[in-house]
C-alpha positions in Angstrom: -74.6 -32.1 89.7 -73.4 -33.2 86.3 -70.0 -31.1 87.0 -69.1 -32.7 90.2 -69.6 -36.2 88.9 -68.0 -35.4 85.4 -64.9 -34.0 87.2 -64.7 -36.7 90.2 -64.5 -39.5 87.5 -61.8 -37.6 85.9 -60.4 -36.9 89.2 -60.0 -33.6 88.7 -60.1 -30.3 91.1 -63.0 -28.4 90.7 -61.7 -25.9 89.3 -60.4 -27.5 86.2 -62.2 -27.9 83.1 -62.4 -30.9 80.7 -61.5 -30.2 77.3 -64.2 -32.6 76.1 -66.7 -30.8 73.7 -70.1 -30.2 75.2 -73.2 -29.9 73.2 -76.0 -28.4 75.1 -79.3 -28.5 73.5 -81.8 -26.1 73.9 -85.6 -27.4 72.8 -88.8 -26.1 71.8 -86.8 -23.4 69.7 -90.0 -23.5 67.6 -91.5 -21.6 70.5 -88.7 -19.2 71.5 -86.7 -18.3 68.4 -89.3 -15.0 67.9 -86.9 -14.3 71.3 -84.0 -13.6 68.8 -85.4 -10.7 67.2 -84.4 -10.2 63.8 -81.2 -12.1 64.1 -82.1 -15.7 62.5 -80.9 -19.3 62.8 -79.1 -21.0 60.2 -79.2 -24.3 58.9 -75.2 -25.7 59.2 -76.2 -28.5 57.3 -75.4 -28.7 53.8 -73.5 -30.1 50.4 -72.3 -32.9 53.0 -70.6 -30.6 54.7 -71.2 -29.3 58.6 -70.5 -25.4 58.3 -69.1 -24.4 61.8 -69.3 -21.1 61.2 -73.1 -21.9 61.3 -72.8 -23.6 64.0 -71.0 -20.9 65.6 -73.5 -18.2 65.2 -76.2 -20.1 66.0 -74.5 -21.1 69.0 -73.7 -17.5 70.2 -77.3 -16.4 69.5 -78.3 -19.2 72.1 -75.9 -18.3 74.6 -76.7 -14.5 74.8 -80.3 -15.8 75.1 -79.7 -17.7 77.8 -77.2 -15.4 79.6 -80.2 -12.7 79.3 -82.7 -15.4 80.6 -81.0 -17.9 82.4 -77.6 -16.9 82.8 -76.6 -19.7 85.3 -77.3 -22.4 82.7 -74.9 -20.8 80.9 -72.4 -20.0 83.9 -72.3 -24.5 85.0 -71.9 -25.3 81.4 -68.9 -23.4 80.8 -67.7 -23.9 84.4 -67.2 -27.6 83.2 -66.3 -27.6 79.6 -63.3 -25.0 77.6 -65.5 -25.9 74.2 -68.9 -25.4 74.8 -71.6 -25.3 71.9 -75.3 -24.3 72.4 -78.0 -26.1 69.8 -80.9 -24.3 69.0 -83.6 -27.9 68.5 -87.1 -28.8 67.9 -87.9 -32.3 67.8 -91.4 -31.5 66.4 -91.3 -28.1 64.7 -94.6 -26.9 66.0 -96.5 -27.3 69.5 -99.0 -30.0 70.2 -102.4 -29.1 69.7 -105.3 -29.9 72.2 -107.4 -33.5 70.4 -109.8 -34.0 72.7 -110.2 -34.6 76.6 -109.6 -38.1 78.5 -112.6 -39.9 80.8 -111.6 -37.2 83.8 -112.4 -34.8 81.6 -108.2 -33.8 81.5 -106.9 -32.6 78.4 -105.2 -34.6 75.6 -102.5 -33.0 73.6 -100.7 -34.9 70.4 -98.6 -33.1 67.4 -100.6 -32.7 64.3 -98.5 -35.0 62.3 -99.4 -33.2 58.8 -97.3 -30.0 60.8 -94.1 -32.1 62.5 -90.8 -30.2 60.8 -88.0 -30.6 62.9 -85.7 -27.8 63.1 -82.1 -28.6 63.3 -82.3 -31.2 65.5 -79.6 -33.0 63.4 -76.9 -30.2 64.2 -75.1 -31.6 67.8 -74.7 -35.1 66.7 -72.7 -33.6 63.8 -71.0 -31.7 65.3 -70.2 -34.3 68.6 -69.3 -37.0 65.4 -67.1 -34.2 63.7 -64.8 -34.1 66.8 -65.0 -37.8 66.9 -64.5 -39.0 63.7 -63.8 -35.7 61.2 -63.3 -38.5 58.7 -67.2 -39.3 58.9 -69.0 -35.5 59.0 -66.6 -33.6 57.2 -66.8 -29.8 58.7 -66.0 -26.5 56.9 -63.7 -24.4 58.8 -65.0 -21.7 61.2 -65.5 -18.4 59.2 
């Protein structure tokens, strides 16, 4: 859905591809990075300076992922964009935990706020704002 409106208010064929960066984020990679194996994230933020090649392999370690588990997520997203990055994020860092139950006798989760680490949920702004204005998120060069 996103690629037909994206491309009909750039009037363009549907075959074509923007050459706008696209960030897709991937959540709850507090849950499914154990999926990677041995192969581990890394943190592209650091000295003021977004590494890209971080960025990069992270990125690539997501995409294999998905193309193993979910290969048409994968498949739209580079149908509609030549520069497409995936973003491994967790807003929390951990997985609610169960506090109690409500009056129909439902479960009520909440984050434990003494566990709340986000994991890299900083990285697709950056990198979005180091296309936009390189000026403001300086970026290393991809290695």
């Amino acid at each position: 859905e996103m690629n037909a409106r994206v491309k009909t208010l750039k009037s363009l064929d549907f075959r074509e591809k923007i050459d706008t960066p696209l960030a897709l984020v991937v959540g709850k990679c507090d849950v499914w990075q154990g999926l990677l194996g041995e192969k581990k994230l890394t943190d592209p933020v650091g000295n003021a300076i977004l590494d890209l090649g971080a960025v990069r392999r992270n990125s690539t370690l997501v995409r294999d992922l998905l193309m193993d588990i979910a290969p048409a997520i994968v498949a739209n997203a580079e149908a509609l964009s030549n520069h497409v990055m995936y973003f491994p994020v967790s807003s929390f860092g951990c997985s609610p935990e169960l506090v109690g139950v409500d009056a129909n006798g439902r479960p009520s989760f909440s984050p434990d706020p003494n566990k709340i680490s986000p994991i890299l949920v900083e990285a697709p702004l950056l990198w979005i704002f180091s296309h936009i204005e390189p000026n403001l998120v300086p970026a290393s060069s991809i290695t």
